[in-house]
Structure formats: structure tokens, C-alpha cells
N, C-alpha and C positions, 0 to 999 in steps of 0.2 A: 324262706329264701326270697320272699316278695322284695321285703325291706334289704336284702344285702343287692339283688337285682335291682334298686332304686336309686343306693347307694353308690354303686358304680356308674349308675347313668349320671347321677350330679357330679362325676367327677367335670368340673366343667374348665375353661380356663382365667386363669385369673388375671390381676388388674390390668388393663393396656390401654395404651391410649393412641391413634394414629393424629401424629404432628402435623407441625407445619405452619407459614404464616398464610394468611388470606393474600392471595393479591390482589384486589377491588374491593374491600367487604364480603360480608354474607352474602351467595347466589341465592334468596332467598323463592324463587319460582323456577328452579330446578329440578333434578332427579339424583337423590343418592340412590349409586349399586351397590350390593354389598351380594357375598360368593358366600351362601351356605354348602354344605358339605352334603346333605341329606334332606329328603321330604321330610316336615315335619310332623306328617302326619295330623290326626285330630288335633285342635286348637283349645278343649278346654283346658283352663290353667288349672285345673283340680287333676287331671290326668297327665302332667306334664313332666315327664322323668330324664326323654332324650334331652343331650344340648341342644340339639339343632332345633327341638319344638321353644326351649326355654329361651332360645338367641333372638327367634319369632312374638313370643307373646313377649318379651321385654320392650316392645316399639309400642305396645297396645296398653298394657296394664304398668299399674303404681304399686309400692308396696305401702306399707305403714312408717316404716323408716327406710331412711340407706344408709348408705357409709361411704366415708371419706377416704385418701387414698393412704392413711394410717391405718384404715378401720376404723374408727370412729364411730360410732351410731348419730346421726345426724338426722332431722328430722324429715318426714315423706308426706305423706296421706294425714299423721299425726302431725301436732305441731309441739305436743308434751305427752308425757307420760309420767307412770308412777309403777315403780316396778317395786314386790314384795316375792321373795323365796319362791312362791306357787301362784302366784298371779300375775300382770302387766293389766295395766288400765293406760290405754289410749285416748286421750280427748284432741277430736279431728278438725281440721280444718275448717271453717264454716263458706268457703267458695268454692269447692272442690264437684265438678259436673258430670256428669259422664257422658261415651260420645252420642248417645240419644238426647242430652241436654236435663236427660234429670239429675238431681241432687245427689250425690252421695250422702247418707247415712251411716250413723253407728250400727240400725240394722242390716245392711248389707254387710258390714264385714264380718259382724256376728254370723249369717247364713253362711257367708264362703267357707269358712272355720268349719261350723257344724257340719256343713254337706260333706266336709273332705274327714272329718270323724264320723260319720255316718257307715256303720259294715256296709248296710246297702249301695253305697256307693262305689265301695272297693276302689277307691283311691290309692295310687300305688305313691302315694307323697305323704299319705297318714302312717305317721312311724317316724317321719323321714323328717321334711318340712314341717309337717304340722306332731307334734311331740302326742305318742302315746295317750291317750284320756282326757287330753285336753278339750274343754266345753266353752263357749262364748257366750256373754250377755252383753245387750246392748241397753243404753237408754239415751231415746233419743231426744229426749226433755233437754237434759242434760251435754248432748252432745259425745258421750263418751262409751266405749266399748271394752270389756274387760277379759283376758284368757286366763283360764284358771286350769291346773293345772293338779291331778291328784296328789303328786309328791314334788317337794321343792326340786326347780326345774334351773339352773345357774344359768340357761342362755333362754329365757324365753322370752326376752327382748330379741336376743338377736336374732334366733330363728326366724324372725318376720322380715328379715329383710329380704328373706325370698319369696316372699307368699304375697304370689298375684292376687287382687282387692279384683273381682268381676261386680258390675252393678249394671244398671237400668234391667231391657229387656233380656237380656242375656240370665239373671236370675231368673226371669220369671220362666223361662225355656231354655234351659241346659241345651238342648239338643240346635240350637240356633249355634252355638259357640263351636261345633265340629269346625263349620268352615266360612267361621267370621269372629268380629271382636266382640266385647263388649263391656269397655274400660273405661278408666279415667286417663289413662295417659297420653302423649303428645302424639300418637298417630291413630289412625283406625283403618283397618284394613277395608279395601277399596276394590279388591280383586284376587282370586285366590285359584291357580294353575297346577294341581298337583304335580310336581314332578319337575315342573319346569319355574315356576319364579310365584311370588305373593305379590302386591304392593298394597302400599299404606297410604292414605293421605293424613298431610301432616293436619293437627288444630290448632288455628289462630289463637284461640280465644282460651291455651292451655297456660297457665299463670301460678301454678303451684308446686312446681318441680322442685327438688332436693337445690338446696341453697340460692333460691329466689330465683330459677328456671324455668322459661317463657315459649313459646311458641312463635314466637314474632318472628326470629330470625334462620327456624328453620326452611330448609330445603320442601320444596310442594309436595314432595312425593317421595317414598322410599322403597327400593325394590329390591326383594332378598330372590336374585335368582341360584336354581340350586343346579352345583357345579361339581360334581362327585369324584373330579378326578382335578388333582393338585398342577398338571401340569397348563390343563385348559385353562384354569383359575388362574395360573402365571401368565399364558399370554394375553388373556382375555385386561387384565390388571396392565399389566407394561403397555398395550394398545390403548389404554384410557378408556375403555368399554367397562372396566369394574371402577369404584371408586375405594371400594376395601377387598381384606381377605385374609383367610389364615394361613401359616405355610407350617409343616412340619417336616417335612421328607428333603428328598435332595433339591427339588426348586428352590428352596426354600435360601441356596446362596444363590442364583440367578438372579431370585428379587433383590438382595441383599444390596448385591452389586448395583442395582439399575441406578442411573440418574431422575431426578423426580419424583423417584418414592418415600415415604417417610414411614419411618419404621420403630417398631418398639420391641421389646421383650421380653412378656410374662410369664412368669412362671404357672405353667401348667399340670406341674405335679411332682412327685418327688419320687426318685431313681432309686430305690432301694430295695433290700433282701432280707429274708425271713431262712431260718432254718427250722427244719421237722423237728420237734420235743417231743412226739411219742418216746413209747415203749421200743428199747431195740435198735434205735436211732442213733450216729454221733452222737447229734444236736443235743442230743438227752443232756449229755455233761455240759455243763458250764463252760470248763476250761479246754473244753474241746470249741466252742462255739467260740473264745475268747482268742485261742490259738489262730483260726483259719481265718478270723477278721485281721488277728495280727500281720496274716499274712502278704495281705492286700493293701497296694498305695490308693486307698480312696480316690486321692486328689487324682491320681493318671486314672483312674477307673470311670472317674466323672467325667472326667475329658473324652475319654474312648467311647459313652453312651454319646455323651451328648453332639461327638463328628465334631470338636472343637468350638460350637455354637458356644453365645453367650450363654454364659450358667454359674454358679456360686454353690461353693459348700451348703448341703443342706443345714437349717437352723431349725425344724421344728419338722412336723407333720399334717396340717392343718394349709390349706391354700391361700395366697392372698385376696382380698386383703385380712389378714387373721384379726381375730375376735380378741386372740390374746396378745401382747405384741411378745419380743425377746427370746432369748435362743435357749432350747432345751437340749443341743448337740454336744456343743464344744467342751471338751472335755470327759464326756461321759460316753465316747464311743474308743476303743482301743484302738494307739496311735500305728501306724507301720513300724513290722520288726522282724524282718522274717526270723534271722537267728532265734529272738525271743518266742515266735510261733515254734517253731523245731524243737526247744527246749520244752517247749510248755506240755508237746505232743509225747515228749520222751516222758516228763513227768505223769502223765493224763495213760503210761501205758502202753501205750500207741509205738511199738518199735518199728523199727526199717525191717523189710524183708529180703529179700534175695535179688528181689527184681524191682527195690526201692522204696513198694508201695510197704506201708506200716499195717501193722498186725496187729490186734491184741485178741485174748483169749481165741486165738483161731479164727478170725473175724477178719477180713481186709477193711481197711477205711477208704470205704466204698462211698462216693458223692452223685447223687444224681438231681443232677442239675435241672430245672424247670424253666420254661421262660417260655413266650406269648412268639412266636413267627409272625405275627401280622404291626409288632410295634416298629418296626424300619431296620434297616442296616447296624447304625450304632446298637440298639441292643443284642442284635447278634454277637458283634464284633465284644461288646463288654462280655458279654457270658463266656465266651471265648478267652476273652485275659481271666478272669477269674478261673477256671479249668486251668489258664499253665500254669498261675499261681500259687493255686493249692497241690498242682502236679508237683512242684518244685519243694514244697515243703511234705514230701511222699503220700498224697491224696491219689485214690482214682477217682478220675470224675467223669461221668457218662453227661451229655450235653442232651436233653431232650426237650427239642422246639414244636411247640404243637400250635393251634389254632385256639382263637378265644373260647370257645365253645367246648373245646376238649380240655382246655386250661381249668373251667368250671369244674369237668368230671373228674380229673385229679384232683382239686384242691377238697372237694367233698362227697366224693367214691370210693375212686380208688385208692386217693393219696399216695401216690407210689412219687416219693420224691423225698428228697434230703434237706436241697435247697432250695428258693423259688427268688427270682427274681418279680417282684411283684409291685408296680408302683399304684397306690389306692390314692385317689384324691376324694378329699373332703372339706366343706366347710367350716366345721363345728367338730371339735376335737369328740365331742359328744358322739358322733356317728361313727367312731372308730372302734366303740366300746367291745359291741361285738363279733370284731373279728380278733381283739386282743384277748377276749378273756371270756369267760364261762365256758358252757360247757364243747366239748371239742367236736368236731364232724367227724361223724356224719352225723350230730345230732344238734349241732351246734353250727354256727360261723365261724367259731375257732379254728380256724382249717392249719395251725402251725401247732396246736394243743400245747400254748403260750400256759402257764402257772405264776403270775408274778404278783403275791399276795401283798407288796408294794404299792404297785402298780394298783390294784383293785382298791386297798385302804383310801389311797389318795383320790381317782377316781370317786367312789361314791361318797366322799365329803368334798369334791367338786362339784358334784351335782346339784348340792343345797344350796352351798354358796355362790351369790352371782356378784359381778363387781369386780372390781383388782385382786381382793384375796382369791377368790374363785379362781381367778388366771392365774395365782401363783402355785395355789395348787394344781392346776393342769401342767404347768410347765415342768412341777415336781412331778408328777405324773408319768413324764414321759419321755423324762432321765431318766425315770427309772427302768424302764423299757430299753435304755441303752445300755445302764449301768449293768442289766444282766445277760445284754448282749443277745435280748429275744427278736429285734428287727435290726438293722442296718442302714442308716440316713445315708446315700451316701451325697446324692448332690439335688439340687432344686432344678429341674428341667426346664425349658422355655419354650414357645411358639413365636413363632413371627408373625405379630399384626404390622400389614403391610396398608399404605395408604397415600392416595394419588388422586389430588383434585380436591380433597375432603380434609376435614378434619372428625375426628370424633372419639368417645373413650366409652370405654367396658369396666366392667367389674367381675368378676368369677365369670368371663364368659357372656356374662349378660351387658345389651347396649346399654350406657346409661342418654339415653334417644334425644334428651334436647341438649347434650352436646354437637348433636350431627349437624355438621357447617361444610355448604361448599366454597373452595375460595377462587372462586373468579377463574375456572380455566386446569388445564392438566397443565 
């Protein structure tokens, strides 16, 4: 459960950018603020699972590569690579410092690698981030560092675009990085408040950033205070006391509204449903799982999650900015028809009863519904349409809202559920493997006890192949996951990054830090 508890904490958000023009230039001997959600807790990048620690060490640490707002792999820490089915060879930059002033090396990021494959480390990001078996060699003759990988691995370039590079003193003493830095990147932290705010100071002298990104004209200082409740973060923002922030809940049209702020939004994950495939289940049938989606207007279901916020039909399962691009939805999800649901349930068996609900062999078609209480009003209000919806095509559906934590022990205890409203974010279509397939829970991640021998063929001949074919076969992949109607896309969700005074951009959640610019004033 380590790695599926890893897995949910990277759900992170993805690409955003807070607008706007400078009025004066860069305020280059300023103070950005920026409104974290939570403490971040310890600071080493090897133990880094929450958002809100990875929102943190993204001000301090570099990766090997990044990406562009395509996705694109673009170059970071490396300036080329050389990528083979089970290996990636990196050759580094040869300017690159860390904030102690010494050199990076090829052997430092071979160490970072190893320490987080190390058991003894108990790294809850090995599995995750850092792939299963993976070993590092460096040579520093040569400048280059190489991951290798036991079995052909299709993303092990892109996995590194999350995997913080730590160097100087901070190797040499792990236990220094609980509660400081010790990176190459444009800030270094300067002062650390648990509970109440971090700050950074920014470095002049940083010259290597993702597409020839400088230190020159950031802001002196950056300060992530942590602001746990959404509405203090709205006025603290509209006052000019924040420079950024995220919104999700109902402030989140206050800001919308305001004058002065600049606004974006990313998608932050995808809105969608799983039905139970056990033994004994509807879901079992096919044409019962095909029926009760028929039943449903996606497009008003998405609206009703999302409180009419900007959002868009889902196209894939994978966060921005995806590794693969193009849509694996359209067409391969069953369109609205209730009459054709009604029909399909008459065929499937499934008759009307006395009092509406359908029957077959003695059995009511009985829906018990799952969903998370702690995700906001709109998914309330969605679970709710979906309930009259399949009411209406003669379903009973029991509507059960539980707490994250109880959400856990149904999906891999008890399982007492039909349906689940579940959105997973992920960056790498690769981390979804095991909640889609093998073996089922409680012994498994499989917690919907998904069979789609498709689905698996295509997969692990994605894994081998990296490159365009590789994406084509993921995207087959995960049509086919619609075509047999084992999860539900139904729309891509958004956050509001809100921004006043500043400019700056993210990627999965993560700053990307020398964009951060103040412009002259709220």
C-alpha cells in the first residue's frame, strides 16, 4: 500500500501559470508570497510525497530535464541525453553549482537515485518516482550519468522530471535537509517556521534553468506561508498581503470576480467513476455497466461536479502536462440515451418491478454509491444527479459519503460498493497500472477487480517501448479501458491559481521558480 499511498499524494496540480503585465519591470529586491495549504513537513527530496512538501522543495532543487507547456522534455540539470528501452544516459551541464558553491557532478545524482533505491532508506517515492530496480552509474571523467533499469522501462526519461538532484553538504548529511536545502536551484531556503511560513533567498549567480533561466531578475526573497484555510488565503490575496494562491472550494468565485487578479486554470485531475467487477455485482456485466453510463449526460454531470467552473470533456487519464499528448476518450465512452439504457437493462434481464426498481433472478438492481465527503459541494451535488439518473432508468441507489480515510477501507476491506466516484491523478500513465489490473483487493490495488486482457496486452508492450510508438500504445491502452466501460472519464477538473502583484508558472503543481517576477505594485 506504500506505493498506492505515494501515488495519491502525487496527485498534484497541473500546468498553471499566474499572468499579467509588469508595470515597471522586474521588482527584482522584493518579497514573493505564495499561500501553501499545509506544513510541509521534513524537507528531504528523497521523502517527498505530499504536494505541499513537493510545492516547497521545487523553489530549491533542479531536475535532469523538464517540460514545456506541450510536455515536451526539454533540457534541466542535463543538457543531452541518450535514451535505450532500459537505460537513459545523461551528460550534465558543466556550470551547474550548488547553493554551498560546489560543483555538481554526475556522482551526485547517481547517489540521489541510489539512496532512494536503497530498502534502507525506505523511500516512499521508490516505486513511484524513482522506477522499481533502478541503479545509477556515474562518470565523472566523462561528465555523464546513466539509469538503468532491470526491464525495459518506456518512460524513464520522463520520470526524472520529477526527481529533485540534492548536492553539496546536504549528501554528505541527510539529516541537515529535514529543515534546510541543499540544491541547485534558484532559491535556497533562508528560514524555516513550521507551521507558520518558509522563506527562500533567491541566487544571483543561478544561470542554468529550463530554457536559458537566470536568477538575475528574480524577486530577493520567496515566502511560502502556510494558510490552511481557503477563505484567509482569499482575503489575505485580494489585500495584496499574498502575491499567489490556490482556490478550489466556493472562494474560489470571489477571487474570480476580484479586479487586479490574474488568473488561470489547471487541470487538477479527472472527475470520473469506476464500477465493482466482482463476483455478484451489476458491474459484473458488461452491458449492465454500458446501460447505467448510457444513462447519464456526462456533459451536465461535468458541469454539476465542477459548480459550472471552467473545465472540458475529459481526454485521457494522465495530468497535464502529459508525457503523451491526444485524446483516448472521444468516442470510446458510451454516448447519452436513456431510452437505449432502458432497453439494454430489459435485454441484460434486468425487469421493472412493482415499485419500479428492476429485478432479475430475485435480485433488485441495487447501486451503492461511494464518494469522498471531504471533496466540496459539487461532488456531492454530482453523486446526487447520478442516483436520480439511474433512479429513472429503475436503479436503487444508496448514496454513501464517507471521509478519506474510510474511503481507503472500503476500496480495500470492505469493498461494500457498486459504484465509486473516484478521481486518481497521475503523472505517467505507468502509475495507474496498479489500480487497473492485476491482482484484486484485498490483495491487490485493483480495488474495482478491473479484467481487461486488452487493456494489460497493450500496457506491457507499452512499457518496452519509449517514444511516439510507446504513446500510441498507451493511448490504445486506455480506450480500451473505455471501450469496455471499466472506468468513466467524465470531465478534467480545474483549480484556480490566482495572482496579484506577480507573475509566475507551475507545472504538476510544482513552481517552475525562475519564472517568479514581481511587477512593480498590486
Amino acid at each position: 500500500m506504500r506505493r498506492a499511498a505515494a501515488i495519491a499524494a502525487l496527485a498534484l496540480f497541473a500546468t498553471a501559470c499566474g499572468g499579467g503585465t509588469p508595470a515597471a519591470g522586474p521588482a527584482s529586491d522584493g518579497t514573493f508570497t505564495f499561500a501553501i495549504t499545509a506544513d510541509p513537513g521534513g524537507l528531504d527530496p528523497a521523502n517527498g510525497v505530499l504536494s505541499a512538501t513537493n510545492t516547497v522543495l521545487s523553489l530549491a532543487y533542479d531536475t535532469l530535464v523538464a517540460s514545456d507547456e506541450s510536455g515536451r522534455i526539454i533540457p534541466g540539470l542535463a543538457e543531452k541525453w541518450d535514451v535505450r528501452p532500459e537505460a537513459v544516459t545523461f551528460t550534465l551541464r558543466k556550470d551547474v553549482t550548488c547553493s554551498d558553491g560546489s560543483k555538481l557532478t554526475p556522482s551526485d545524482v547517481a547517489e540521489n537515485v541510489n539512496h532512494i533505491a536503497d530498502p534502507a532508506a525506505k523511500s516512499p517515492i521508490y516505486g513511484v518516482i524513482v522506477p522499481t530496480g533502478m541503479k545509477a552509474e556515474a562518470d565523472d571523467a566523462a561528465g555523464t550519468v546513466t539509469l538503468k533499469t532491470p526491464e525495459p522501462f518506456g518512460f524513464i526519461l520522463e520520470s526524472t522530471r520529477i526527481l529533485f538532484i540534492a548536492c553539496g553538504k546536504g549528501l554528505k548529511d541527510r539529516s541537515t535537509l529535514t529543515r534546510g536545502t541543499s540544491g541547485s536551484g534558484p532559491f535556497v531556503l533562508s528560514e524555516a517556521v513550521p507551521g507558520d511560513h518558509y522563506t527562500f533567498k533567491a541566487r544571483r549567480d543561478y544561470a542554468w534553468g529550463p530554457g536559458g533561466a537566470t536568477g538575475k531578475d528574480l524577486p530577493a526573497q520567496v515566502v511560502l506561508k502556510v494558510v490552511p484555510n481557503e477563505q484567509t488565503a482569499a482575503n489575505l490575496l485580494l489585500a495584496g498581503t499574498l502575491n499567489g494562491a490556490q482556490f478550489n472550494g466556493p472562494d474560489r468565485t470571489r477571487v474570480e470576480a476580484a479586479p487586479g487578479v490574474t488568473k488561470d486554470h489547471p487541470m487538477s485531475g479527472n472527475g470520473q467513476f469506476f464500477y465493482h467487477q466482482g463476483d455478484d455485482r451489476p458491474g459484473k456485466d458488461p452491458a449492465v455497466r454500458k446501460a447505467l453510463t448510457q444513462a447519464l449526460n456526462l456533459k451536465e454531470l461535468g458541469g454539476v461536479v465542477t459548480g459550472g467552473a471552467a473545465s472540458k470533456p475529459a481526454t485521457g487519464l494522465v495530468l497535464d502536462p502529459r508525457p503523451c499528448q491526444g485524446d483516448s476518450v472521444t468516442g470510446h465512452v458510451p454516448a447519452f440515451d436513456a431510452a437505449a439504457a432502458a432497453s439494454a437493462l430489459d435485454a441484460a434481464g434486468w425487469k421493472a418491478g412493482a415499485d419500479g426498481v428492476r429485478v432479475k433472478d430475485g435480485k433488485r438492481l441495487t447501486l451503492r454509491l461511494l464518494y469522498a465527503t471531504t471533496r466540496g459541494p459539487g461532488v456531492q451535488a454530482g453523486v446526487e444527479y447520478m442516483a436520480a439518473a439511474w433512479q429513472k432508468v429503475g436503479a436503487e441507489v444508496k448514496l454513501n459519503g464517507v471521509l478519506d480515510t474510510k474511503l481507503a477501507e472500503s476500496l480495500n476491506a470492505t469493498q461494500d460498493w457498486d459504484a465509486i466516484w473516484l478521481p486518481i491523478g497521475v503523472t505517467l500513465p505507468s502509475q495507474l497500472i496498479g489500480f487497473l489490473s492485476g491482482p484484486a483487493a484485498p490483495k491487490g490495488a485493483n480495488f474495482a477487480h478491473l479484467t481487461n486482457e486488452r487493456y494489460d496486452k497493450l500496457v506491457a508492450e507499452a512499457m518496452r517501448t519509449p517514444g511516439e510508438a510507446g504513446c500510441a500504445l498507451w493511448q490504445q491502452a486506455e480506450s480500451a479501458l473505455f471501450d469496455n466501460v471499466d472506468l468513466v472519464p467524465v470531465v478534467e477538473m480545474t483549480t484556480l491559481v490566482a495572482a496579484k502583484g506577480a507573475t509566475f508558472k507551475t507545472t504538476a503543481g510544482l513552481f517552475d521558480p525562475a519564472t517568479i517576477r514581481l511587477t512593480g505594485g498590486h
